[in-house]
C-alpha positions in Angstrom: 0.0 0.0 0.0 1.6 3.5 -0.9 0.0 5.8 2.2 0.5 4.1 5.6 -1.0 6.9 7.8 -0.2 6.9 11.7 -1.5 9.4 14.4 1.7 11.8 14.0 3.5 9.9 10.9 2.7 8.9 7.4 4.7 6.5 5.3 4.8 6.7 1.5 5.5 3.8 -0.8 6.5 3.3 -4.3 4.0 5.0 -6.6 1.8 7.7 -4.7 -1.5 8.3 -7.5 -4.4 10.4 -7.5 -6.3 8.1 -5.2 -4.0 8.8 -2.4 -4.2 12.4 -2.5 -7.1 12.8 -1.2 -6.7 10.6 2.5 -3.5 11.9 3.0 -4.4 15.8 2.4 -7.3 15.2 5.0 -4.7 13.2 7.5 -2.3 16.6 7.0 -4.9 18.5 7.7 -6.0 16.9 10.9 -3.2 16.2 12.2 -0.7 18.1 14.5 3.2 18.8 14.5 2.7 15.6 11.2 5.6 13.9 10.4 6.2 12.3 6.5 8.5 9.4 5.6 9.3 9.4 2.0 12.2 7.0 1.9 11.0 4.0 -0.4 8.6 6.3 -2.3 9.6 7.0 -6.1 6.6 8.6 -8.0 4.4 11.4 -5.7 1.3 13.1 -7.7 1.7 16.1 -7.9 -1.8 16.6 -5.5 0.2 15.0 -2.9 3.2 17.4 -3.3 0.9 20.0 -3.8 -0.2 19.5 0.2 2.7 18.7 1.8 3.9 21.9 0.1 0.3 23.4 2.0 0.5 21.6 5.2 4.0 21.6 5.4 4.7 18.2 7.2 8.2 17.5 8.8 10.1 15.1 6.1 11.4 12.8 8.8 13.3 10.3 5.8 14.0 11.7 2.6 13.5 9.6 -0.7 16.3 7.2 -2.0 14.6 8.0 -5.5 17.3 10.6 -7.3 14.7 12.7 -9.0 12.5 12.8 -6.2 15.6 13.1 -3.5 17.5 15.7 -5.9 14.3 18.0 -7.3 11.6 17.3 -5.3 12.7 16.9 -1.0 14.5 20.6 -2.2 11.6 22.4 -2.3 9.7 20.3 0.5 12.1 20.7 2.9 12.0 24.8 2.2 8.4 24.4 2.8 8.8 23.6 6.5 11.1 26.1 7.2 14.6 24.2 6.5 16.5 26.7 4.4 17.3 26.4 0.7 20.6 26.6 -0.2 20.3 29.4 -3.0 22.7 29.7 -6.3 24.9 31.9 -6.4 24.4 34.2 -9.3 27.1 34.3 -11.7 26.7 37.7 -13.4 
């Protein structure tokens, strides 16, 4: 199953679809201080990143997937207050 949700934790798992979205952006929203493990997931809908990026969970393991780990945990991780590492600008 790709959403194992806990009282203060949920798990994602290989391919997160459309018909996850909807549970987990009602667990987010219910749930306090929530807490997101993304280490074995490898595809997330964009409706799911679209509310962690709202609800701004904690990312307590971030995903061994590279395009996920490398493009995607980036931006999350900015959304809950980590900071970005910003690029230099070269001119």
């Amino acid at each position: 199953m790709p959403l194992e949700l806990g009282d203060t934790s949920a798990t994602l798992t290989g391919v997160v679809t459309v018909d996850e979205v909807e549970p987990f952006a009602a667990w987010l929203r219910g749930t306090a201080k929530p807490r997101v493990n993304l280490r074995k997931c490898n595809h997330l809908h964009t409706g799911a990143f679209q509310a962690m990026m709202r609800f701004r969970p904690k990312i307590s393991a971030a995903p061994a997937d590279s395009f996920l780990a490398g493009l995607v945990l980036p931006l999350l991780e900015g959304s809950s207050g980590a900071p970005i590492r910003q690029e230099s600008d070269p001119s």
